[in-house]
C-alpha positions as a Markdown table, in Angstrom:
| # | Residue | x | y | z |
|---|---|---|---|---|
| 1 | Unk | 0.0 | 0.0 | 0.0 |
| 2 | Unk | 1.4 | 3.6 | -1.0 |
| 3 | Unk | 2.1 | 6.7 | 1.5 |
| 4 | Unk | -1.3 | 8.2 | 0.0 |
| 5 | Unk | -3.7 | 5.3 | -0.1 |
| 6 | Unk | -2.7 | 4.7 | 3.7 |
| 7 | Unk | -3.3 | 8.2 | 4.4 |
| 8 | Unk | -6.3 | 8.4 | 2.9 |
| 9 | Unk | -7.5 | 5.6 | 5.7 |
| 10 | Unk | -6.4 | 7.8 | 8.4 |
| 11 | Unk | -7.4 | 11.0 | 10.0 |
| 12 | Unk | -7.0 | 13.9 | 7.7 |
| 13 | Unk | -4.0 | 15.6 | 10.2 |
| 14 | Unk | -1.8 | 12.4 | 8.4 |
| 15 | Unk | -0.2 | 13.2 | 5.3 |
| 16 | Unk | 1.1 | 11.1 | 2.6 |
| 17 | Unk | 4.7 | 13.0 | 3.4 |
| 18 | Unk | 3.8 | 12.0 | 7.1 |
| 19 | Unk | 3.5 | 8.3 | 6.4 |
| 20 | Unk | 6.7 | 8.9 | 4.1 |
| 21 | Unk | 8.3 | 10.1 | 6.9 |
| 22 | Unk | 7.0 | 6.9 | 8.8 |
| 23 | Unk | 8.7 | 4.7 | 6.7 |
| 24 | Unk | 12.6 | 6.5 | 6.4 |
| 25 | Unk | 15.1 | 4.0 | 7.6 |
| 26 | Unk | 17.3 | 7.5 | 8.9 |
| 27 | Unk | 15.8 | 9.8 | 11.3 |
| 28 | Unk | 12.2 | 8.1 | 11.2 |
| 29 | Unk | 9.5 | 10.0 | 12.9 |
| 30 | Unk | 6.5 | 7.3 | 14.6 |
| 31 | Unk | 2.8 | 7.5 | 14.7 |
| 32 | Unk | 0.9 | 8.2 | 17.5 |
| 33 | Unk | -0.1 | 5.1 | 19.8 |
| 34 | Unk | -3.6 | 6.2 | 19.1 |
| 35 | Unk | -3.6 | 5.9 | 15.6 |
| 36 | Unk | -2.1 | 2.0 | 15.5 |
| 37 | Unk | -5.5 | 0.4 | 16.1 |
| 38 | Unk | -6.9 | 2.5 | 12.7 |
| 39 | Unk | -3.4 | 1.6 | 10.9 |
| 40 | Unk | -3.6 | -2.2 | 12.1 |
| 41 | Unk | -7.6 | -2.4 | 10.4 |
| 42 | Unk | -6.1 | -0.2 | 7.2 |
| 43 | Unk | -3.3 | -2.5 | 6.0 |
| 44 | Unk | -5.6 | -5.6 | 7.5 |
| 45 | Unk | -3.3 | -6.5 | 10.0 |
| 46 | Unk | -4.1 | -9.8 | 12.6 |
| 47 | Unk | -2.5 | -11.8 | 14.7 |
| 48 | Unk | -4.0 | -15.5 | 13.4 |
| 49 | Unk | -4.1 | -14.6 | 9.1 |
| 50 | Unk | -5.1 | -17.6 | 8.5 |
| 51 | Unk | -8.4 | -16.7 | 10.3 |
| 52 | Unk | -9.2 | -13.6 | 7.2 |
| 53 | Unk | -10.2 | -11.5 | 10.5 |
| 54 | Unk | -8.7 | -8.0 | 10.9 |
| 55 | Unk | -7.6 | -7.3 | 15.1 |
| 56 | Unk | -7.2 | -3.6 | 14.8 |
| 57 | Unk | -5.5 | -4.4 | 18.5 |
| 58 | Unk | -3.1 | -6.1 | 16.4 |
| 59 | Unk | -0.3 | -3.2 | 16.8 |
| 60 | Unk | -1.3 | -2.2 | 20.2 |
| 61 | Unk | -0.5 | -5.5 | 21.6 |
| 62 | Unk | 3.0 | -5.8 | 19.6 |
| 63 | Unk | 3.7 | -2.4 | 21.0 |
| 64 | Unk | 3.3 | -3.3 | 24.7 |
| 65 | Unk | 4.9 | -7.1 | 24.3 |
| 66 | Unk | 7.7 | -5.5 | 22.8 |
| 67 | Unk | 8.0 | -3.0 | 25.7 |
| 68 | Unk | 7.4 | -5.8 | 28.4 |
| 69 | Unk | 10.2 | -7.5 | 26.6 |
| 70 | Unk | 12.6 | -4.3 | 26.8 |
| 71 | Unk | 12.1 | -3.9 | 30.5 |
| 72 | Unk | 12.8 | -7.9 | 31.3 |
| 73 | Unk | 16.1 | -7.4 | 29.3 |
| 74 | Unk | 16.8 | -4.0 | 31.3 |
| 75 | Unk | 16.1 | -6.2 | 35.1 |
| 76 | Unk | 18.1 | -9.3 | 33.1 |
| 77 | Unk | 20.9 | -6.7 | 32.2 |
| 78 | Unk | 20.9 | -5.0 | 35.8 |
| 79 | Unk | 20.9 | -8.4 | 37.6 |
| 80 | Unk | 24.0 | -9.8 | 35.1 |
| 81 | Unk | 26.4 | -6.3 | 35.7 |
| 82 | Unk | 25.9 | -7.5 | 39.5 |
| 83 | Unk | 27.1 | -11.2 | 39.0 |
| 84 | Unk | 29.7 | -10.8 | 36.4 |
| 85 | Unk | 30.4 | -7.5 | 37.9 |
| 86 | Unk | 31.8 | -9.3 | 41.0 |
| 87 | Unk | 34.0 | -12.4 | 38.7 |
| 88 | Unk | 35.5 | -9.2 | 36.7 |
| 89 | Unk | 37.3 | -7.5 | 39.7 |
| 90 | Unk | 38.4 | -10.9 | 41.0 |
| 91 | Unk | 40.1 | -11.3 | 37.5 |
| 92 | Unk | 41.1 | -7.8 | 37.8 |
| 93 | Unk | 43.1 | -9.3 | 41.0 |
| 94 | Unk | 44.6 | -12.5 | 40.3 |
| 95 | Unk | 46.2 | -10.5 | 37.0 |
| 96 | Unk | 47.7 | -8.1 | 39.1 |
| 97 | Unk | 50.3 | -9.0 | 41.7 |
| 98 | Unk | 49.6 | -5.7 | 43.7 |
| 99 | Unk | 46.2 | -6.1 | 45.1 |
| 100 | Unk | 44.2 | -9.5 | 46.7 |
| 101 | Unk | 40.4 | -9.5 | 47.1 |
| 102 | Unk | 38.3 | -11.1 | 49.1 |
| 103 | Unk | 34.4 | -12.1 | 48.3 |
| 104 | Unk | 32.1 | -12.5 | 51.1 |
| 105 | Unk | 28.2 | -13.2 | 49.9 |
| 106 | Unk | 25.7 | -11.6 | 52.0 |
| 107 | Unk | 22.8 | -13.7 | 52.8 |
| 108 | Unk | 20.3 | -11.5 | 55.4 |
| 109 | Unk | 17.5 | -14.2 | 57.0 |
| 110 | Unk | 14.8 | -14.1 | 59.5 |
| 111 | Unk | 12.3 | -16.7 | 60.9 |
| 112 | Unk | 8.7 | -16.0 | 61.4 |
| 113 | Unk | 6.8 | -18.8 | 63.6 |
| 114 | Unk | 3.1 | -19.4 | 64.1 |
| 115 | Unk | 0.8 | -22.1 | 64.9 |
| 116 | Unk | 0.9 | -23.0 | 61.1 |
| 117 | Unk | 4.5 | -23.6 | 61.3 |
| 118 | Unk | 7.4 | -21.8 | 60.6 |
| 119 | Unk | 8.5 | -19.4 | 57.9 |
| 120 | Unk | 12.0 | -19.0 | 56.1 |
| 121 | Unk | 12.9 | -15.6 | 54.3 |
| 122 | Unk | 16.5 | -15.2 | 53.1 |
| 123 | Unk | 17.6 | -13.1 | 50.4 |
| 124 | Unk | 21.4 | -13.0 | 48.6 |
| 125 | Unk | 21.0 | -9.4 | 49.5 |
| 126 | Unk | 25.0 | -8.8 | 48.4 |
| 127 | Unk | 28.5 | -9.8 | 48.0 |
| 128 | Unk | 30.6 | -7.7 | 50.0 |
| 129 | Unk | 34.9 | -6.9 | 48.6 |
| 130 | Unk | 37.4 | -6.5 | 50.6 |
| 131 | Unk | 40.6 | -5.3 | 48.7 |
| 132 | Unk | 43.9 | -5.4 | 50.1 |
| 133 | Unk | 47.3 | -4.7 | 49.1 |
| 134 | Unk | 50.3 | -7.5 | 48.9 |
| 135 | Unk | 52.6 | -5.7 | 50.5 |
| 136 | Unk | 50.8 | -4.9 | 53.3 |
| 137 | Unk | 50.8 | -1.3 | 53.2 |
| 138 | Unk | 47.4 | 0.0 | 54.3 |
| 139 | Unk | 44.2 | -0.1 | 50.8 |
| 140 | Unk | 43.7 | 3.2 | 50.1 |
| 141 | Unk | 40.4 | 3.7 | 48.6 |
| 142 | Unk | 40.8 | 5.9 | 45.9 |
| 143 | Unk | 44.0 | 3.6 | 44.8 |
| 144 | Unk | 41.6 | 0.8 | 44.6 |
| 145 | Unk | 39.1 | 2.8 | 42.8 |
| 146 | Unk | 41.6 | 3.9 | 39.9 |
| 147 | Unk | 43.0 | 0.7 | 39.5 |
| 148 | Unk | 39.7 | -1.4 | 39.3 |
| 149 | Unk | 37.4 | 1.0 | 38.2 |
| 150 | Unk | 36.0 | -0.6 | 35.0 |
| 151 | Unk | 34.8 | -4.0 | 36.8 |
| 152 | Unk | 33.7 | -1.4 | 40.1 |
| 153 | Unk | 31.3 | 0.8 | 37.6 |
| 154 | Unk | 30.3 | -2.1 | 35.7 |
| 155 | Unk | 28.9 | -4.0 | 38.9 |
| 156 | Unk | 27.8 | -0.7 | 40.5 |
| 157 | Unk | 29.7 | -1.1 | 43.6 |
| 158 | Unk | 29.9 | 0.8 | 46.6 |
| 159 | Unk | 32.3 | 2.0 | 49.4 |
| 160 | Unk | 31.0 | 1.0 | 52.3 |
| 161 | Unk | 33.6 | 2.2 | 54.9 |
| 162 | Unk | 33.5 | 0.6 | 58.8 |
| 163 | Unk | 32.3 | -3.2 | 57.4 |
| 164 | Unk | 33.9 | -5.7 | 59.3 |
| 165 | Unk | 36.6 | -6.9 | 57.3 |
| 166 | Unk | 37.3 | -10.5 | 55.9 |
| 167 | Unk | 40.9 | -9.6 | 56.7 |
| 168 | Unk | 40.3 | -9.1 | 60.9 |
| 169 | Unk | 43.1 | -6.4 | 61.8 |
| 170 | Unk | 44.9 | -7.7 | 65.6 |
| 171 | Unk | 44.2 | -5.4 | 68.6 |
| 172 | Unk | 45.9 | -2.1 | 68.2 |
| 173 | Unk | 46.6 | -2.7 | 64.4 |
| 174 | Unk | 45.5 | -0.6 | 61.5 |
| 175 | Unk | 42.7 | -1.7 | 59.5 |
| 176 | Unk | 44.6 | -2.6 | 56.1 |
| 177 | Unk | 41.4 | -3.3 | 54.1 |
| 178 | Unk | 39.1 | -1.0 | 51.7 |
| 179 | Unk | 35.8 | -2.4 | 51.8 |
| 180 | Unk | 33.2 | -2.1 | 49.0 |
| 181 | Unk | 29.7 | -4.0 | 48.1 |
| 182 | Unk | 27.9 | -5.0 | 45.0 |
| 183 | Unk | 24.2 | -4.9 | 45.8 |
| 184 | Unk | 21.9 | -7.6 | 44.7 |
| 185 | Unk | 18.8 | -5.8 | 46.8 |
| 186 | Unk | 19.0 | -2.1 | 46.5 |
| 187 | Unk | 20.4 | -1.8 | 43.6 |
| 188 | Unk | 18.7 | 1.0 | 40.7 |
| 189 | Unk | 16.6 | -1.1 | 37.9 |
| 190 | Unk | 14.0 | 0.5 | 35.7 |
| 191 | Unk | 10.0 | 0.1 | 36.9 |
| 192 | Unk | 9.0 | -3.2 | 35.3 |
| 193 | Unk | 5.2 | -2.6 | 34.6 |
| 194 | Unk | 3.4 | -0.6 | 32.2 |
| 195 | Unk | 0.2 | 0.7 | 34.3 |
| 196 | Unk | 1.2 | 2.4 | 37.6 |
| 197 | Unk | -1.0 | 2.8 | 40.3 |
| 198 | Unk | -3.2 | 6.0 | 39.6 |
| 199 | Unk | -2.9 | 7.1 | 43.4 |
| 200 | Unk | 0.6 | 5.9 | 44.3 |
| 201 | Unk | 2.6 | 7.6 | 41.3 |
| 202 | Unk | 5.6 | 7.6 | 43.3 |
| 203 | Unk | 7.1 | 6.6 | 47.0 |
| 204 | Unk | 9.9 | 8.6 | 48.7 |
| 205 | Unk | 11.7 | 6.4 | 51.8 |
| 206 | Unk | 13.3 | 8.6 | 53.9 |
| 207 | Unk | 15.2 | 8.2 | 58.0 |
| 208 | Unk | 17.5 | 10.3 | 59.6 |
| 209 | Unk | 20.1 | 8.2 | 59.4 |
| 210 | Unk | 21.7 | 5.1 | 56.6 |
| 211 | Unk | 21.2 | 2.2 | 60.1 |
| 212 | Unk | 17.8 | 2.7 | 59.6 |
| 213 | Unk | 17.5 | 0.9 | 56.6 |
| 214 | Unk | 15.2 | 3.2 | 54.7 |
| 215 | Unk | 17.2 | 1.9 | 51.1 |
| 216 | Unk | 16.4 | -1.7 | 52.2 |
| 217 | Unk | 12.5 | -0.6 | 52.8 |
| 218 | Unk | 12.6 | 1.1 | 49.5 |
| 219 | Unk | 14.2 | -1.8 | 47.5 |
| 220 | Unk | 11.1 | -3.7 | 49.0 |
| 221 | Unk | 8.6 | -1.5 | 48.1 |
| 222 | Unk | 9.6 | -0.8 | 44.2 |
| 223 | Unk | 10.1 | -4.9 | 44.2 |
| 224 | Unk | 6.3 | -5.0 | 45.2 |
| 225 | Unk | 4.9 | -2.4 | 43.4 |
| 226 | Unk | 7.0 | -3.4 | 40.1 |
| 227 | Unk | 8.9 | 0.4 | 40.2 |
| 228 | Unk | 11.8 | 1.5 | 39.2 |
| 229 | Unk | 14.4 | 2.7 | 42.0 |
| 230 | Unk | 17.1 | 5.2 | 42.5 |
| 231 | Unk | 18.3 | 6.7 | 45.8 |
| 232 | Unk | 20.3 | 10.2 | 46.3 |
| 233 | Unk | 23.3 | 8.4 | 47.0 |
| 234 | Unk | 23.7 | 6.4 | 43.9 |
| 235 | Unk | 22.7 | 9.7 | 42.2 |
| 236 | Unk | 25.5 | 11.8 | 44.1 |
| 237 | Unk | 27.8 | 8.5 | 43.3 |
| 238 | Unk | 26.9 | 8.9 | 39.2 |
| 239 | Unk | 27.7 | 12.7 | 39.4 |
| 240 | Unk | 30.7 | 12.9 | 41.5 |
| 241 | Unk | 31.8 | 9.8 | 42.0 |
| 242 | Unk | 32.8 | 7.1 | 44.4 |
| 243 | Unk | 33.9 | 9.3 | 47.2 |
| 244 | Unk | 33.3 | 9.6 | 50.5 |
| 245 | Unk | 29.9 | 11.6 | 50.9 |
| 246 | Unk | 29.3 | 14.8 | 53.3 |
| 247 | Unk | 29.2 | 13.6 | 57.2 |
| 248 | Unk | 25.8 | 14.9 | 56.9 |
| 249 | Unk | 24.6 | 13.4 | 53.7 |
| 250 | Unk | 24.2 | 17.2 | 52.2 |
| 251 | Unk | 25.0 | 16.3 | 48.6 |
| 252 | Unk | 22.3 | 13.7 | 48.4 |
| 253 | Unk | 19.8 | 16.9 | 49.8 |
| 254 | Unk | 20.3 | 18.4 | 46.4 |
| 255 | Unk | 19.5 | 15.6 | 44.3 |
| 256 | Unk | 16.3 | 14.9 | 46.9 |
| 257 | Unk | 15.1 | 19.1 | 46.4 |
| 258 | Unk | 15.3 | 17.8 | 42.5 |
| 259 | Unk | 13.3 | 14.7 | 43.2 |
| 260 | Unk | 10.6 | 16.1 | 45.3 |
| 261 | Unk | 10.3 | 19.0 | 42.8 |
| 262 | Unk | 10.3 | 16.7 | 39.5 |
| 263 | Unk | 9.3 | 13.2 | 41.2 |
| 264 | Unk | 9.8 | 10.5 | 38.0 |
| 265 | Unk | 6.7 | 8.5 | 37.1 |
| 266 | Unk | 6.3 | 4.9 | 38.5 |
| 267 | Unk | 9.8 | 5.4 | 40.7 |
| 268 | Unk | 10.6 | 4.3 | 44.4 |
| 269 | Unk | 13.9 | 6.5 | 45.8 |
| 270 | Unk | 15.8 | 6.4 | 49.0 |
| 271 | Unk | 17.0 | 9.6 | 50.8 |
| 272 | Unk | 18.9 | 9.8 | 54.6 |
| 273 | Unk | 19.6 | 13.1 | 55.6 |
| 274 | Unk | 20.7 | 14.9 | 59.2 |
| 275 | Unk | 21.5 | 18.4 | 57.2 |
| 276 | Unk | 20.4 | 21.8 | 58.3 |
| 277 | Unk | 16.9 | 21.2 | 55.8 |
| 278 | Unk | 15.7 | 17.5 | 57.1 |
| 279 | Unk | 12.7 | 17.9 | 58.0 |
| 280 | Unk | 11.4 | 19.5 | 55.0 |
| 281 | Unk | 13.3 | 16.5 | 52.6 |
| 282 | Unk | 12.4 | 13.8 | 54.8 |
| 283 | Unk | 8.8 | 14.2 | 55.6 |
| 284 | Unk | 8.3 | 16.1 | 52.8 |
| 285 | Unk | 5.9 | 18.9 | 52.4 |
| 286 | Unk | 1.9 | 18.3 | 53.3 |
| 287 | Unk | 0.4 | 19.8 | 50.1 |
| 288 | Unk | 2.5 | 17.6 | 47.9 |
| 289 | Unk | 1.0 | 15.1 | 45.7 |
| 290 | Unk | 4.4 | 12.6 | 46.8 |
| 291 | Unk | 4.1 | 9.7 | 49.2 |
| 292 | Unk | 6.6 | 9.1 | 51.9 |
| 293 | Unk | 7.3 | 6.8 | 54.2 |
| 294 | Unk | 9.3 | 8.0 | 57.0 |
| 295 | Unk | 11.3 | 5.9 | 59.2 |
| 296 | Unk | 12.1 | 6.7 | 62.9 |
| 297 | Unk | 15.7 | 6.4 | 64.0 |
| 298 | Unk | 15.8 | 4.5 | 67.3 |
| 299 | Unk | 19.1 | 4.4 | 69.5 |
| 300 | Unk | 20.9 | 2.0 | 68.3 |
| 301 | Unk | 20.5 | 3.5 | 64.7 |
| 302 | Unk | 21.6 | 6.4 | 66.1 |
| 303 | Unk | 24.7 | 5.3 | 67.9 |
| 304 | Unk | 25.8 | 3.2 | 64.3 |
| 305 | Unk | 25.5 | 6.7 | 62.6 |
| 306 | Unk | 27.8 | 8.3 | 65.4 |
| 307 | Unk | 30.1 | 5.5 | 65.2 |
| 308 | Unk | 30.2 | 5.8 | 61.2 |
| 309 | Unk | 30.8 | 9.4 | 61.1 |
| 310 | Unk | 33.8 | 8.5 | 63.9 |
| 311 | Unk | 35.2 | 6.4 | 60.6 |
| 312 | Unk | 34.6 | 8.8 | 58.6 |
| 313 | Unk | 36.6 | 11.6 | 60.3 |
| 314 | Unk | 39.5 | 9.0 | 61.2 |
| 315 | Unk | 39.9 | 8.2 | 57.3 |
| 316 | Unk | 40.1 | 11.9 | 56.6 |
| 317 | Unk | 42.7 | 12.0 | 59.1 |
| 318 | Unk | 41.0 | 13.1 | 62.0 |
| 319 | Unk | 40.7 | 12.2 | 65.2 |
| 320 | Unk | 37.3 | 13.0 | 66.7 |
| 321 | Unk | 37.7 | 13.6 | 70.7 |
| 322 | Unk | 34.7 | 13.1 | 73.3 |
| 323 | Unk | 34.0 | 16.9 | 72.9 |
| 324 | Unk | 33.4 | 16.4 | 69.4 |
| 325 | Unk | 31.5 | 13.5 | 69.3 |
| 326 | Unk | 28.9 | 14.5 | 72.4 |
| 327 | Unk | 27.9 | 17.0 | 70.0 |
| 328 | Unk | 27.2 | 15.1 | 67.1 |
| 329 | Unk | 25.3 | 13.1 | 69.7 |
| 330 | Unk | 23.2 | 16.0 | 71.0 |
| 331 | Unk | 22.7 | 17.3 | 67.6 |
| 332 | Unk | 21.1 | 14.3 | 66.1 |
| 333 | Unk | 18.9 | 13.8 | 69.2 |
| 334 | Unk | 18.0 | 17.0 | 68.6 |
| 335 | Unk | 17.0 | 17.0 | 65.0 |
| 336 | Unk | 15.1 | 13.4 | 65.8 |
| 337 | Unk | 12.6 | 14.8 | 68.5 |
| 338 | Unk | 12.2 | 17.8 | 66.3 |
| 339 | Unk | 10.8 | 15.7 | 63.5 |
| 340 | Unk | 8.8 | 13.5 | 66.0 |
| 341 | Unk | 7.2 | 17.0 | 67.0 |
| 342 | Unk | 6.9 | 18.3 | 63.1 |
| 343 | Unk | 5.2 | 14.8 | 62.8 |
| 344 | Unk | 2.4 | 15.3 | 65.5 |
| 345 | Unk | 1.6 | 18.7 | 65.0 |
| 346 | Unk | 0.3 | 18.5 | 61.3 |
| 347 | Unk | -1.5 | 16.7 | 59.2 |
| 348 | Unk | 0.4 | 14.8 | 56.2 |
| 349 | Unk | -2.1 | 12.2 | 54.7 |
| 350 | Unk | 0.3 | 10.9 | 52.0 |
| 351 | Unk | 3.0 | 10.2 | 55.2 |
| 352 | Unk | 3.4 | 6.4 | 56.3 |
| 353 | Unk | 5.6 | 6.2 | 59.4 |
| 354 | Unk | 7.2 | 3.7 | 61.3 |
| 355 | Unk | 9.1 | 3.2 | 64.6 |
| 356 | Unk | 12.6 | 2.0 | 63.6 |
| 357 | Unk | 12.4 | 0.9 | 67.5 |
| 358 | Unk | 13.5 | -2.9 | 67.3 |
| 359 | Unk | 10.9 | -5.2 | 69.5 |
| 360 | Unk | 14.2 | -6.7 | 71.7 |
| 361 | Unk | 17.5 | -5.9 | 72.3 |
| 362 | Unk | 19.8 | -7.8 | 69.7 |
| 363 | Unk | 22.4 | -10.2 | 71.1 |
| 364 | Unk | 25.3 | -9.1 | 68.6 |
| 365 | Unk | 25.5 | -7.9 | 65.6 |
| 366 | Unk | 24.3 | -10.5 | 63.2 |
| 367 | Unk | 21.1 | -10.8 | 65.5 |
| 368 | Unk | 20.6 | -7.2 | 64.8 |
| 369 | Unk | 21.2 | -7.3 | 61.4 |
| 370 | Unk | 18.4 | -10.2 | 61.1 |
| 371 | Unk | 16.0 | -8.0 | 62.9 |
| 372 | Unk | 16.3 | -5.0 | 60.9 |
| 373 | Unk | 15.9 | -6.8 | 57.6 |
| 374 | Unk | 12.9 | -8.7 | 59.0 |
| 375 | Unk | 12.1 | -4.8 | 60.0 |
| 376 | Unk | 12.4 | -4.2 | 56.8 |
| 377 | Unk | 10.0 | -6.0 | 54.9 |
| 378 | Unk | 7.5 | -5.4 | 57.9 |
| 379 | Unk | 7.5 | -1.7 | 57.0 |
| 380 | Unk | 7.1 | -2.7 | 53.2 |
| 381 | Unk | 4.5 | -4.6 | 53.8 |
| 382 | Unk | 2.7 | -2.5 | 56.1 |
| 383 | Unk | 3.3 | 0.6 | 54.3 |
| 384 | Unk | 1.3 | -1.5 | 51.3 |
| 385 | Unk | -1.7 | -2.3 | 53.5 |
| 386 | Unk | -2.1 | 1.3 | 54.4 |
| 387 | Unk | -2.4 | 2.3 | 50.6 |
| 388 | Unk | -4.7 | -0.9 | 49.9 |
| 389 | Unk | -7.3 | 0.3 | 52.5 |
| 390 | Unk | -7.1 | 3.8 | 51.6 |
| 391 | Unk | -7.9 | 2.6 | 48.1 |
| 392 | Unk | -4.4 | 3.7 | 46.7 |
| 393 | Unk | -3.4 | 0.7 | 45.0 |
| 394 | Unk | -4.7 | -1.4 | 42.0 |
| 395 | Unk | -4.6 | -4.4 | 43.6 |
| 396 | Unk | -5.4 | -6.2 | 39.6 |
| 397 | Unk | -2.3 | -4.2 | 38.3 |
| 398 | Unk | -0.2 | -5.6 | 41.7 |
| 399 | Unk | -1.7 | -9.5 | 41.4 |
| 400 | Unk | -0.9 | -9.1 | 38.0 |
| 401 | Unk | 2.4 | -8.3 | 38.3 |
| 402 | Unk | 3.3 | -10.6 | 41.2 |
| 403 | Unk | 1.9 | -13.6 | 39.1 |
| 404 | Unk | 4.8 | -13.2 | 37.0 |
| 405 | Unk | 7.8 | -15.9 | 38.5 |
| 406 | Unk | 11.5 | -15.2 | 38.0 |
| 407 | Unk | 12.2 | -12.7 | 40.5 |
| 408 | Unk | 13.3 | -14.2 | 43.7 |
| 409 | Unk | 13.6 | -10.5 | 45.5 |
| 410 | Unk | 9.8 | -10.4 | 44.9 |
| 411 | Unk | 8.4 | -13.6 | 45.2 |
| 412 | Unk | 10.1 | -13.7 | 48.9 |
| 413 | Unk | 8.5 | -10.6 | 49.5 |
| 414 | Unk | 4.9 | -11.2 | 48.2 |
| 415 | Unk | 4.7 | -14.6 | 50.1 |
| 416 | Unk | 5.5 | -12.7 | 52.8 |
| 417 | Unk | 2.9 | -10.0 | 52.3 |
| 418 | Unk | 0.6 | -12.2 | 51.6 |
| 419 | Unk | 1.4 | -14.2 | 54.8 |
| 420 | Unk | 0.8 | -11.3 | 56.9 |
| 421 | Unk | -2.3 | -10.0 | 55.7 |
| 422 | Unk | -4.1 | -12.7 | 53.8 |
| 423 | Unk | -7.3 | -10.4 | 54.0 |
| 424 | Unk | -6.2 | -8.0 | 51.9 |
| 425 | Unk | -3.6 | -9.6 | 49.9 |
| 426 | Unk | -4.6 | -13.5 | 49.5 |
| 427 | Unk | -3.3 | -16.5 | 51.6 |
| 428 | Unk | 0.0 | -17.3 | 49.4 |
């Protein structure tokens, strides 16, 4: 069929030169989505020929297969830079005779028991690096980041500061190691559905401090709601680097004013923030059209952000002293009970928030790190039972999308939502 005898089937705003233009193999222009169902009956178009039946749904359908497709290869793509990411800087490694590198995968768990018996979650949440040099001098980490840079940006690693090492240093010794993490939960992918939730655009997470797990939370929730994520500090990371941040997080600020000011469609984001603006940025401003879900620090999140600013200070060659560090202490305090008070005294509709405060007192440190991840996907899955009874959520578009297997970061989560409020959710 010619550019005119096609145009003639169409709306009179389509030109013969338009359809032309259509059909140039350099710098193509495309036709409306609207006009593919009239194209599709024009040039007779079906899915079964054989049946002589014209499904002017025909192109509509390729259209969104093909774009279900695309974003399946972007979470296949995203998941592969993390797994081949990690096997490209121990390569990186054994063909050098400088540096050795140690890979530690992360496996967070919890238990939840009732009378129906007992439930397992677990989740490869990462694989933690820690580089060090072979002749024992101490792993600086911008060393490690110019010599294995491609393999670090390829996996989208992360310096993660006071981990404990895989290396122990003796008592009294010098930490030797440079410590970095490729995230398997957490890390940015694009939004995997096509229909968002007409109510629930977009989810801010936000805590005045990184202990309290708000990017863990957020993970969760763009997981669930098939979003895409981002957080301000892999933004400040794409912009400036791989350095260390601001003590108080005030480079992500600016990239969290930009979010909350041009929030992107179908997105979850992660922001921590103890900066002279917090409140505004974390709880976000009542009139806005954004959700958040705000998490309350408790003490002990508060005492791991004192001790990782202390680390902080010490690798830029300073040494805090008690005077120092009681006022960091008062400060934060400070800015938590002012945002509890902010909190109470107005009223935010589109604000979820939780207590970060954990139910009992951890034994160590891996017992608290199983009960904030188990924290974690309590707040997800609370936060999504406050949108389903507000009548927030599509709950076709969200079965829909948790129907579809492959994803083990979701189908952990949605047995576990569903486990927890089988009312609203289904029995899984």
């Amino acid at each position: 069929m010619s550019a005119s005898e096609l145009a003639n089937l169409l709306p009179t705003f389509v030109s013969a030169a338009t359809v032309r233009q259509w059909r140039r193999t350099d710098k193509p222009t495309h036709p409306q989505l609207s006009l593919l169902p009239l194209i599709a009956q024009a040039l007779a178009m079906s899915g079964d020929p054989d049946s002589g039946q014209v499904d002017p749904l025909y192109l509509p359908q390729r259209v969104s297969t093909l774009r279900a497709r695309v974003l399946q290869l972007s979470e296949d793509i995203s998941a592969l830079h993390a797994s081949t990411g990690v096997g490209r800087v121990v390569d990186a490694a054994l063909n050098s005779s400088e540096w050795a590198v140690a890979v530690w995968p992360a496996v967070d768990a919890f238990t939840v028991r009732s009378e129906a018996g007992s439930q397992l979650y677990a989740l490869h949440v990462a694989d933690r690096l820690d580089f060090r040099r072979t002749d024992d001098l101490p792993a600086d980490d911008s060393e490690v980041w110019a010599h294995f840079r491609e393999p670090l940006e390829f996996s989208g690693a992360l310096h993660t500061g006071a981990t404990e090492p895989r290396w122990p240093a003796a008592d009294g010794e010098k930490d030797l190691t440079s410590h970095w993490s490729v995230r398997h939960v957490g890390r940015e992918h694009p939004s995997s559905i096509e229909i968002s939730h007409p109510h629930l655009p977009h989810v801010a997470v936000t805590a005045l401090t990184v202990s309290s797990w708000a990017g863990d939370v957020a993970a969760h929730l763009a997981k669930l709601l098939g979003y895409g994520l981002t957080s301000t500090r892999d933004l400040v990371r794409t912009v400036y680097g791989v350095r260390n941040l601001d003590l108080d997080g005030a480079e992500m600020d600016q990239f969290q004013r930009h979010l909350l000011e041009r929030p992107r469609h179908k997105r979850v984001w992660s922001h921590w923030s103890t900066g002279s603006q917090a409140a505004a940025l974390l709880l976000g401003n009542p009139a806005s059209h954004i959700h958040h879900v705000y998490i309350q620090s408790d003490e002990w999140a508060l005492e791991a952000e004192i001790a990782r600013r202390q680390v902080a200070l010490k690798k830029r060659g300073h040494q805090p002293n008690d005077e120092v560090i009681l006022a960091m202490s008062e400060r934060l305090w400070l800015l938590r009970e002012s945002l509890e008070a902010k909190i109470k005294s107005g009223a935010r509709e589109l604000l979820v928030v939780h207590d970060g405060a954990l139910r009992h007192k951890p034994a160590d440190e891996t017992a608290r790190r199983s009960a904030r991840f188990e924290q974690s996907f309590e707040f997800a899955a609370r936060s999504l039972k406050v949108w389903a009874d507000a009548g927030q959520l599509d709950l076709e578009v969200l079965n829909t999308h948790w129907s579809r297997p492959g994803d083990p970061h979701k189908d952990t989560l949605v047995r576990y939502v569903r486990n927890a409020y089988p009312e609203t959710f289904g029995r899984d």
